[in-house]
C-alpha positions as CSV (number, residue, x, y, z in Angstrom):
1,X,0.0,0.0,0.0
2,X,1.1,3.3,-0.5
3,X,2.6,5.7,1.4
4,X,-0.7,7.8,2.9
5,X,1.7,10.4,5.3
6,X,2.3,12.8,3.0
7,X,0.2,14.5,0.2
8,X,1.9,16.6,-2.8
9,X,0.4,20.3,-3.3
10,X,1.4,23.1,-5.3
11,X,1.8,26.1,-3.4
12,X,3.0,30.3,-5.0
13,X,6.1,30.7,-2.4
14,X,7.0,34.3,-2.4
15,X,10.7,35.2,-1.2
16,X,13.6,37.3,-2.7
17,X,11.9,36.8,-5.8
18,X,8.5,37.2,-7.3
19,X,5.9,34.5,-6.9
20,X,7.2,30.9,-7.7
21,X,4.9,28.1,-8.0
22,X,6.7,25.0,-6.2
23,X,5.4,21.2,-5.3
24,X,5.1,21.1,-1.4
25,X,4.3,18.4,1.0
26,X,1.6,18.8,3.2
27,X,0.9,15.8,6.2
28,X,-1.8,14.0,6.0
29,X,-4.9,14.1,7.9
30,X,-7.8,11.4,8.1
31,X,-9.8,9.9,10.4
32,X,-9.9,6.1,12.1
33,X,-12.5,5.3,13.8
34,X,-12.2,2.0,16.6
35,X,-14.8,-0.2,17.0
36,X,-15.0,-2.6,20.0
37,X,-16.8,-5.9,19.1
38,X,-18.1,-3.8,16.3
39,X,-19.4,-0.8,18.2
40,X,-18.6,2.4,17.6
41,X,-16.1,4.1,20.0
42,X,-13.7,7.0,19.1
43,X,-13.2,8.8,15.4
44,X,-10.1,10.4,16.1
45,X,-8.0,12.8,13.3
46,X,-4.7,10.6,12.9
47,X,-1.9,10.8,10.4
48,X,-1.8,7.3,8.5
49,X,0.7,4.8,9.4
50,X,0.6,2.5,12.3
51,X,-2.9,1.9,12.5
52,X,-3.0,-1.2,14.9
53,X,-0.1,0.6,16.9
54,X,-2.3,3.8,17.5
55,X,-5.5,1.8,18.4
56,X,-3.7,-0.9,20.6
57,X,-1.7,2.2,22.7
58,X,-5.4,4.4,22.8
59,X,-7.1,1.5,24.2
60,X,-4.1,1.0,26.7
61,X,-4.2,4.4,28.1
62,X,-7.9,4.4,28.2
63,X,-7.7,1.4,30.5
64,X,-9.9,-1.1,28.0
65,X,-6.9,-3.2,28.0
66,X,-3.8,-4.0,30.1
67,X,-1.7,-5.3,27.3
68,X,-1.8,-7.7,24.1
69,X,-3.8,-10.6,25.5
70,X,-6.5,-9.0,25.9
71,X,-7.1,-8.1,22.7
72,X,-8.4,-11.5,20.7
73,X,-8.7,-9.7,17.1
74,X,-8.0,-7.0,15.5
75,X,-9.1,-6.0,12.0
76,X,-9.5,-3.4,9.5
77,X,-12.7,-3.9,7.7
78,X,-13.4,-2.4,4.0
79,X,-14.2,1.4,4.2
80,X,-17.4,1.4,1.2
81,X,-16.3,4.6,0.4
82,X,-12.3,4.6,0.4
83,X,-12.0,1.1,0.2
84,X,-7.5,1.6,-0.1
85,X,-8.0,3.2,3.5
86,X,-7.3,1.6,6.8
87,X,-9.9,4.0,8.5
88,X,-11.4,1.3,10.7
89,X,-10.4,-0.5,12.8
90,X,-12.2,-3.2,14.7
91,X,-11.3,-4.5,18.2
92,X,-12.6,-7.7,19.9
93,X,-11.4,-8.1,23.5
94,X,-10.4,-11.3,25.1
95,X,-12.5,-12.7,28.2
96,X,-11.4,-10.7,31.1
97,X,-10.3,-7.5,29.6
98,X,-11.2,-4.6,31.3
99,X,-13.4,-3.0,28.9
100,X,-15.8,0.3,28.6
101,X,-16.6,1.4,31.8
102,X,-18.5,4.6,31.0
103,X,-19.0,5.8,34.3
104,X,-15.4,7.5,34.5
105,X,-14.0,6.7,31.3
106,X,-14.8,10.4,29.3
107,X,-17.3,10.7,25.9
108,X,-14.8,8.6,23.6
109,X,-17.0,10.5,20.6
110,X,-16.1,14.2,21.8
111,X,-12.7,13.9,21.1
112,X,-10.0,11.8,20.4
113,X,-7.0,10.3,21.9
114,X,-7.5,12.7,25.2
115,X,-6.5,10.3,27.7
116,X,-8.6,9.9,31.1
117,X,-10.4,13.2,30.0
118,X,-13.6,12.1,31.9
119,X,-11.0,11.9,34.9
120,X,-11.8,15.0,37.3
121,X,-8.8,14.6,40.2
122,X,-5.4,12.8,40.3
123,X,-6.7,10.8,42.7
124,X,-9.1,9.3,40.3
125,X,-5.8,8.9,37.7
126,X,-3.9,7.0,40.9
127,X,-6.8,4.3,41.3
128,X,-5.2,2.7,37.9
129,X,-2.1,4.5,37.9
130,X,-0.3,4.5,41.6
131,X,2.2,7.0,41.6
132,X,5.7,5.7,40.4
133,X,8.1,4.2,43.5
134,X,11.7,5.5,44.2
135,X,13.9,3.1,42.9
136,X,17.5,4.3,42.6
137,X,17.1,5.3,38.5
138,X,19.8,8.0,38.4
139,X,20.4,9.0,34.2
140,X,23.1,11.0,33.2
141,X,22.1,14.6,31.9
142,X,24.4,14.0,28.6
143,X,21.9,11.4,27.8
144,X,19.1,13.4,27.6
145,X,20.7,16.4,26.3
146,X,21.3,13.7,23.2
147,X,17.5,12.8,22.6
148,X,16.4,15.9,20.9
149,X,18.8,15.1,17.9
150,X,18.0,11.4,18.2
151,X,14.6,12.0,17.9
152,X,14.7,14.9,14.6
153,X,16.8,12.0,13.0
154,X,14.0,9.7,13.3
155,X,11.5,12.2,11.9
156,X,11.0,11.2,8.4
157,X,7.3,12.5,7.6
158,X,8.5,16.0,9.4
159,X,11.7,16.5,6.9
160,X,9.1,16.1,3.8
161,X,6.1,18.5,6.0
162,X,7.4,20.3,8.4
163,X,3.8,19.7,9.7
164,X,3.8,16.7,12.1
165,X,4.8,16.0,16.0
166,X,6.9,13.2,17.0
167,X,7.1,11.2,20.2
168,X,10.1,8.8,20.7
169,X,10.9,5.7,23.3
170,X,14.3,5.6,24.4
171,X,16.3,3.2,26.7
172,X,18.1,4.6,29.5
173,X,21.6,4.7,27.5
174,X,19.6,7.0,25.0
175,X,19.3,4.2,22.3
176,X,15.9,4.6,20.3
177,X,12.9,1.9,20.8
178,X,10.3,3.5,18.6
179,X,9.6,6.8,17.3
180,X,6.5,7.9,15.8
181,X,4.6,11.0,13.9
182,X,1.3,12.1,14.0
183,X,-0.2,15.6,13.1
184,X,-1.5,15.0,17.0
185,X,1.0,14.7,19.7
186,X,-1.5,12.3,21.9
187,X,-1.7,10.2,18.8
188,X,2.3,9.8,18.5
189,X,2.3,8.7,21.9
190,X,-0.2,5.9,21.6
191,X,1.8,4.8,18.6
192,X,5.1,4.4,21.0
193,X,2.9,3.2,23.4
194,X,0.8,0.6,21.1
195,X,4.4,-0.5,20.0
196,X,5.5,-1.8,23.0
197,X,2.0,-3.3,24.3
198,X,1.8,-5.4,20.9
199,X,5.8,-6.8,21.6
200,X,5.0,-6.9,25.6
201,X,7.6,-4.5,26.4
202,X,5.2,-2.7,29.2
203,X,5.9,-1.6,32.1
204,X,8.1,0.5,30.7
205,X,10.2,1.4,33.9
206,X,13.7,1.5,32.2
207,X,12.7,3.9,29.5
208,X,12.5,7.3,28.4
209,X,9.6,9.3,26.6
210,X,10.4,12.3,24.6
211,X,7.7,14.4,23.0
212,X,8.1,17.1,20.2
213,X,6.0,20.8,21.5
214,X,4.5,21.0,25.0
215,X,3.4,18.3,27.5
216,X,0.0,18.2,28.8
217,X,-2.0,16.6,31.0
218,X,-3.1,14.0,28.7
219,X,0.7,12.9,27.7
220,X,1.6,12.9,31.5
221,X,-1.1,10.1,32.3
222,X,-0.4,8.4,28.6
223,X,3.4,8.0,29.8
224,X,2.3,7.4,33.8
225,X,-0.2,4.3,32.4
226,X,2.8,3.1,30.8
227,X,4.9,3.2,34.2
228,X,7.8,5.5,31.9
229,X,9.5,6.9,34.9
230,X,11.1,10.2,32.7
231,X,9.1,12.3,30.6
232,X,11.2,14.5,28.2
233,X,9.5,17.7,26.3
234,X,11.3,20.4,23.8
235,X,8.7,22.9,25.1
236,X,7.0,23.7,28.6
237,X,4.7,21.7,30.4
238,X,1.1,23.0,31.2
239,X,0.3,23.7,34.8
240,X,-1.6,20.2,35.4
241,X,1.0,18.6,33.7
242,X,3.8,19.4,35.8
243,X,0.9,19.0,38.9
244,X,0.3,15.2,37.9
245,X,3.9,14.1,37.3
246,X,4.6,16.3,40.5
247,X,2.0,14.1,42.6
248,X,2.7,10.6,40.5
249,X,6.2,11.1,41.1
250,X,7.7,11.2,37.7
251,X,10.7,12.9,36.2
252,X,9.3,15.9,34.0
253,X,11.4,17.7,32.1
254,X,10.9,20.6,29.4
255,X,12.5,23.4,27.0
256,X,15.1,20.9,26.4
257,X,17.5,23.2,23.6
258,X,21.1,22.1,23.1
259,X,22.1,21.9,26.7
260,X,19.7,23.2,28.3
261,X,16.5,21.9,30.4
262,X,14.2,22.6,33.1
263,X,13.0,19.5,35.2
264,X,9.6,20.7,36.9
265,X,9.8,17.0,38.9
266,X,11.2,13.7,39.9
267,X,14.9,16.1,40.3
268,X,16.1,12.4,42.0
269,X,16.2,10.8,38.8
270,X,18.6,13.3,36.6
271,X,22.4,13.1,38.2
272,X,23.9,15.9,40.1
């Protein structure tokens, strides 16, 4: 199948010279919709690629699963009117998955790949998420003043666009697990994280997360679910953000440029 990231435009760029018409690459925007048992629950606005990734690591953080075995199929069935996309995807859970529970889990047909956004305290978060222990994880500062270029080396679909955020899984030696784009940030996170539910990778205690733009809320309890002890941002943190990895005990950092970072929590974890 084709390559559905990217779509070719022709765009009048204007600089030292007149008007020059030019081909452009602009990323791609579509919606998947997820079905479980073959009930609607989410249409969310996704970048193609990794379909099974991004549906497997949505249903994570939501809580509808706790890793691969409890998902007993997954398909994509024929869209009647694009019938080349993978724009549906169907989920049957295994006995004993966790499943919907709509009394906290938020309107899944609001919005997409939001996290617990039904989810009113931390509190409420902590009941599936306990706050991360102390366990002695000490990483070296050179380490993670390496990721940003690790991670723009990974970013394919953003050297064509220019258009897309990235979020990448790191070991604690700074080597790369899995990076994924998506013209939404949650989305690349539920890639990295659907990556390493499908291979059984999770907890993911040893790892890193780094995220292209801010980090909010929602990417603080995507990365908590996970158990990823060090959270990693190019940009600032919202207020709740750094309030949830604060109370959950996690290792937030932001504005990481060059050499240069703030860590808003979790200080323990980044050496002296």
């Amino acid at each position: 199948m084709r390559d559905r990231s990217s779509h070719r435009a022709r765009v009048l760029r204007y600089g030292d010279e007149a008007g020059v018409r030019v081909d452009d690459q602009l990323a791609a925007e579509e919606p998947m919709e997820i079905r479980i048992g073959g009930t609607p629950l989410t249409v969310m606005m996704r970048t193609p690629g990794h379909e099974r990734e991004l549906a497997l690591g949505f249903l994570f953080g939501e809580g509808i699963v706790r890793g691969a075995g409890d998902v007993a199929r997954m398909q994509v069935l024929p869209n009647g009117e694009h019938p080349d996309l993978e724009n549906v995807i169907d989920v049957d859970l295994a006995p004993g998955a966790p499943g919907v529970d709509r009394r906290w889990q938020r309107n899944f047909l609001a919005a997409s790949s939001c996290g617990l956004c039904g989810v009113s305290s931390i509190e409420a978060i902590h009941e599936s998420a306990p706050p991360l222990p102390d366990d002695g994880l000490v990483i070296d500062r050179e380490i993670i003043y390496g990721l940003d270029a690790r991670l723009r080396s990974e970013q394919a679909i953003f050297a064509r666009t220019g258009g897309l955020h990235a979020a990448g899984l790191f070991t604690l030696t700074g080597e790369p697990v899995a990076v994924r784009e998506d013209i939404g940030r949650h989305n690349a996170v539920d890639k990295v994280v659907g990556h390493a539910v499908e291979r059984q990778l999770i907890p993911l205690d040893r790892h890193i997360l780094m995220v292209s733009g801010r980090t909010s809320f929602e990417i603080v309890q995507k990365a908590l679910q996970a158990r990823i002890p060090v959270l990693v941002a190019v940009s600032a943190p919202s207020s709740l953000a750094r309030d949830l990895a604060q109370a959950s005990n996690q290792t937030l950092i932001g504005f990481l440029r060059g050499r240069s970072l703030n860590v808003y929590s979790g200080r323990q974890r980044i050496q002296a």
